[in-house]
C-alpha positions in Angstrom: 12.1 22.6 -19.6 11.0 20.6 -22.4 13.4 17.5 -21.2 12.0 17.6 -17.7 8.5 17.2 -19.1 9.2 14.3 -21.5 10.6 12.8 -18.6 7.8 13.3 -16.2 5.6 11.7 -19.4 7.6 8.7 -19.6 7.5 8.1 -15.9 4.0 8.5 -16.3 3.1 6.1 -19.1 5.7 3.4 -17.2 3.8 4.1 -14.2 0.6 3.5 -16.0 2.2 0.1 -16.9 3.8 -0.9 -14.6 1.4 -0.4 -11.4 -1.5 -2.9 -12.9 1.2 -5.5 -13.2 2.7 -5.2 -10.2 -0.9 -5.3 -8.1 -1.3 -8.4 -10.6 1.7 -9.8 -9.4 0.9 -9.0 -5.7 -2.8 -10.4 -6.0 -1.9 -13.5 -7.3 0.8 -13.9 -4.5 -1.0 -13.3 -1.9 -3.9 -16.1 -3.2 -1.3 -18.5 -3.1 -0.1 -17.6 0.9 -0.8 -20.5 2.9 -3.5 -19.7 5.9 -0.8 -19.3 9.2 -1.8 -16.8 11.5 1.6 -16.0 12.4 1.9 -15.4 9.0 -1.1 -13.3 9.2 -0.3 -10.8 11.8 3.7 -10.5 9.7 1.3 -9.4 6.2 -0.6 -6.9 8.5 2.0 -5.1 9.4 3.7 -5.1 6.4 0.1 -3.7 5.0 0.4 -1.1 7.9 3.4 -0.3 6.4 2.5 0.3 2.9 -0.6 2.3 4.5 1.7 4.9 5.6 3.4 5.0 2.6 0.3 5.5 0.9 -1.0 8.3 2.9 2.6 10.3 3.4 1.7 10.7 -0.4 -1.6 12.1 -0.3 -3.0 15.5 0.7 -6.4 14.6 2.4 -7.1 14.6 6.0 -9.7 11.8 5.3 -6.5 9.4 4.7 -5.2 10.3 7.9 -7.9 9.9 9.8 -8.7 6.3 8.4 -5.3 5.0 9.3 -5.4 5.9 12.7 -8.9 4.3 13.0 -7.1 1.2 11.3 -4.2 1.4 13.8 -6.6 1.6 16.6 -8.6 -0.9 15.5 -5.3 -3.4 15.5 -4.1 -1.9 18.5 -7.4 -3.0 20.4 -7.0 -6.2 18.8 -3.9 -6.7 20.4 -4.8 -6.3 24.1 -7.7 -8.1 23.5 
């Protein structure tokens, strides 16, 4: 039992890290995307994406609720 919690504790410290870095990383990429709205509408679904991601992970009903409102919102965009 010991093991599996000295594991979980490394995983958390690289976590701790490794997550700033990589949203570092990410940030500074995306400043440096050239404005193309193709482009655009290919990032927001990749966003979409990542959204779901996100929210598969957490146990609130508020997270759920806000990406559908997003999803609407993109949705209403699109038959606009």
């Amino acid at each position: 039992m010991g093991e599996i919690n000295s594991l979980a504790l490394c995983c958390k410290i690289m976590l701790g890290f490794l997550l700033p870095l990589a949203s570092k990383i990410i940030s500074d990429a995306v400043a440096k995307i050239p404005e193309n709205e193709e482009l655009g509408e290919q990032l927001i679904k990749i966003c979409i994406v990542i959204l779901k991601k996100a929210v598969a992970l957490t146990k609130t009903d508020m997270d759920d609720k806000l990406l559908a409102v997003v999803e609407q919102a993109i949705q209403k965009r699109e038959e606009v």
